[in-house]
N, C-alpha and C positions, 0 to 999 in steps of 0.2 A: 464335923471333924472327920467322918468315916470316909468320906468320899476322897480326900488330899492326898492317900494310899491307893487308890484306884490303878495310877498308873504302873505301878511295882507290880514286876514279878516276883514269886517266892524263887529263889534260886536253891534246885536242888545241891546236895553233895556229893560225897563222892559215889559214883556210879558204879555197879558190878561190869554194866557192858561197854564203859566207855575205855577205849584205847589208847595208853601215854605213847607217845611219840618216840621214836628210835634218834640214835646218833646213828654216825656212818659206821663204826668200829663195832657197833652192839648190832647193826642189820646183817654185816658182812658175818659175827659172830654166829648169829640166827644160821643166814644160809648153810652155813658149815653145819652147823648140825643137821640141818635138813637133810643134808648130805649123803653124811653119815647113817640118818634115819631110813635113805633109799636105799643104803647099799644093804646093809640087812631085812631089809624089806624084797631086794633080790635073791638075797639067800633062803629066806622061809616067805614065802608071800601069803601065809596063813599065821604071822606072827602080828597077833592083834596089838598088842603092847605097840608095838615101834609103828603100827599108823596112829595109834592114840597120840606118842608122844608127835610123829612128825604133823598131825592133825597142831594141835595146842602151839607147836612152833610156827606153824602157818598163821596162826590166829594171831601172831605177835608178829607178824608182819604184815598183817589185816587183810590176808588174804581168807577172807571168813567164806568161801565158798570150796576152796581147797582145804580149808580147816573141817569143813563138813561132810565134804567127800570119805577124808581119813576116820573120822570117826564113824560117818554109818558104815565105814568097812570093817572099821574096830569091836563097836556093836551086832554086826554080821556073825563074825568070828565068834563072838565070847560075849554073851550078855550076863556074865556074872557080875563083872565090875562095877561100882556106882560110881565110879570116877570118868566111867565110860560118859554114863548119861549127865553126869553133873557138865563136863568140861562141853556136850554137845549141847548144852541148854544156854551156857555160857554163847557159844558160838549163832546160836540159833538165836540172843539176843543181838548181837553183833549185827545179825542181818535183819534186825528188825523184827523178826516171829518169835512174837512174846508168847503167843500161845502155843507152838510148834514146844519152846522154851520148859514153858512148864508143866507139859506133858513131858519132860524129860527129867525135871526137877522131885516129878512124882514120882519116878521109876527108880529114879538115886535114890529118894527116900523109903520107898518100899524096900529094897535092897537092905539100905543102913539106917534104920529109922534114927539113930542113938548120935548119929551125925550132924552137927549143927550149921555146919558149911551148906550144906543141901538146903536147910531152911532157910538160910541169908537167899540163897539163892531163888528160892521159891518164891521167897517176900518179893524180891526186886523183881519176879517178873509181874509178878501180880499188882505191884506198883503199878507199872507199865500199863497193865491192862484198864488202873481206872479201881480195884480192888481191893480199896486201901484199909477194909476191915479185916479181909481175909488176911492181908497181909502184915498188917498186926500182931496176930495171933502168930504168926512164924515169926516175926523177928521178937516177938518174948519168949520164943523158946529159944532163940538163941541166945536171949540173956541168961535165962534159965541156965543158957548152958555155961556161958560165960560173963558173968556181971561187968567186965571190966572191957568187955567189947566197946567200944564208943561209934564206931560205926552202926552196930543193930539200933541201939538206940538215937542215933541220927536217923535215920533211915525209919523209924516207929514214928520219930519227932513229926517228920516230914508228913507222914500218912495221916499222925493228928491235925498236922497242921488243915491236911486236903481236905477235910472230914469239919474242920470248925471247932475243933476241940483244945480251942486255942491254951486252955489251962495244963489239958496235959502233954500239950505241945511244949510250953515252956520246961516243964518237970524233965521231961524228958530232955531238951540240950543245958539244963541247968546239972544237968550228969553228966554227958558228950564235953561240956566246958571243963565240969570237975577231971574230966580222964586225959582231956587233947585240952589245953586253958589256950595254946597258943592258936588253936585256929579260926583263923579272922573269919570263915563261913560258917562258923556254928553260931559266933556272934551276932554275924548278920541275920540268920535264921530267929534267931530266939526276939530279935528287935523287930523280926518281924510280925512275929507271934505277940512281941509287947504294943504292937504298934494297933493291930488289929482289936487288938483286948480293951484300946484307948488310952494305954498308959505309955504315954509320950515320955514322961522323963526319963521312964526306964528305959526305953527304945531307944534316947538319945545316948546312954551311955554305954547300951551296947553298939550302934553306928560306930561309935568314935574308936571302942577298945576295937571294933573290926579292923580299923584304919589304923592305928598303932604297929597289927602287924600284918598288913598288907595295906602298903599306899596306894598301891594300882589298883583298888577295889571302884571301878565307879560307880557300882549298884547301892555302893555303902556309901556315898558322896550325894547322889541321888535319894537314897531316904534318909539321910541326914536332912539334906536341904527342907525336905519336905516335915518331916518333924519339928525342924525351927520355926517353918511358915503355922505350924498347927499349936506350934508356943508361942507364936507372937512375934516371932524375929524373922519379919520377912527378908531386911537385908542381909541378915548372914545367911536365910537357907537361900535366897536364890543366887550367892556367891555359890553354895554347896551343888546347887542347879547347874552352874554355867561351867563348875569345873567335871561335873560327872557328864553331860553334854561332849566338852572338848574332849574328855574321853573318850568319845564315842558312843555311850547312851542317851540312845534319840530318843528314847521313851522319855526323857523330861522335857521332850520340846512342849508339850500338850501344855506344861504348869508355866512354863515358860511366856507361853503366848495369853 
């Protein structure tokens, strides 16, 4: 039974460094303030605030190397800030230096220890790095800080998940469901934590609530199919196979053939 799962991936959630996509009206918006961030960057060119902020505006139009620039000029100026080093850790995951990242994570935190944002942040890089113990321990103290985060605890979920701790993997999005019920990727997540534990039926009934409220999931079409075949019902999961396929995930070609 354990091997039918092989081909899944665990899909993470939502990311600290991944970037939503701009319209044209909200990029044009961005520039203008950029703008505006130069022209008073002409008036004081020792006014660390207005590279921070025009650094952060770069960063939402992904220009994460001009977003870094602004901030180690911001940090130059004024290293009091922990907003300084949080938003260049941000940016420094952008570009992929998880460890540049969280050397910056630390110095937020040293700064504002009482600060919980900085350990979401610390956690997600040390995700990143493979550190999914270390990073544990920061995203329960962001619960600490705030029980009603549902992200920290997605984001713990996920680290149990990497770690094999498949039990408090579940505990954990069986809270992220109780805070966000409608998101079809905590369901998927927890089905797969139920998948991996061998409890198929409960896996099947989180695939499906996945797909309730996102059709276009085909990862969740994909271990659906696969859960059917591990209950006995080959021809509906590889109906579930052939439509997460047309989807576009090829990873079910292997069950397929």
């Amino acid at each position: 039974m354990k091997t039918v799962f092989t081909i899944l991936l665990f899909i993470a959630g939502y990311s600290l460094f991944a970037q939503n996509s701009l319209d044209t009206s909200q990029y044009k918006n961005i520039r203008a303030r950029i703008k505006d961030e130069n022209t008073f960057i002409q008036l004081d060119s020792n006014d660390a605030v207005s590279y921070a902020k025009r650094g952060v505006l770069k960063y939402k139009i992904q220009d994460f190397i001009g977003a870094k620039e602004d901030l180690d000029k911001a940090i130059d100026i004024d290293k009091r800030y922990p907003d300084f080093f949080n938003n260049r850790g941000i940016i420094k995951g952008g570009l992929k230096d998880f460890k540049g990242a969280l050397l910056d994570f630390n110095e937020a935190i040293k700064i504002a220890p009482n600060n919980s944002i900085y350990y979401f942040g610390r956690g997600s890089a040390r995700m990143e790095l493979g550190d999914y113990r270390e990073a544990i321990i920061d995203f329960t103290q962001v619960i600490s800080a705030d029980p009603q985060d549902h992200g920290a605890y997605s984001k713990r979920g996920e680290c149990n998940f990497y770690l094999g701790r498949y039990s408090e993997c579940i505990a954990d999005f069986d809270k992220t469901i109780q805070l966000e019920p409608e998101n079809a990727t905590y369901y998927y997540q927890r089905g797969q934590a139920l998948s991996k534990s061998e409890n198929f039926e409960a896996a099947l009934l989180n695939y499906n609530k996945a797909l309730v409220y996102d059709k276009n999931f085909p990862e969740a079409y994909g271990a659906l199919g696969l859960t059917k075949i591990a209950l006995g019902n080959r021809e509906g999961g590889c109906a579930d196979l052939k439509t997460a396929l047309e989807m576009g995930y090829e990873a079910v070609i292997a069950t397929l053939n």
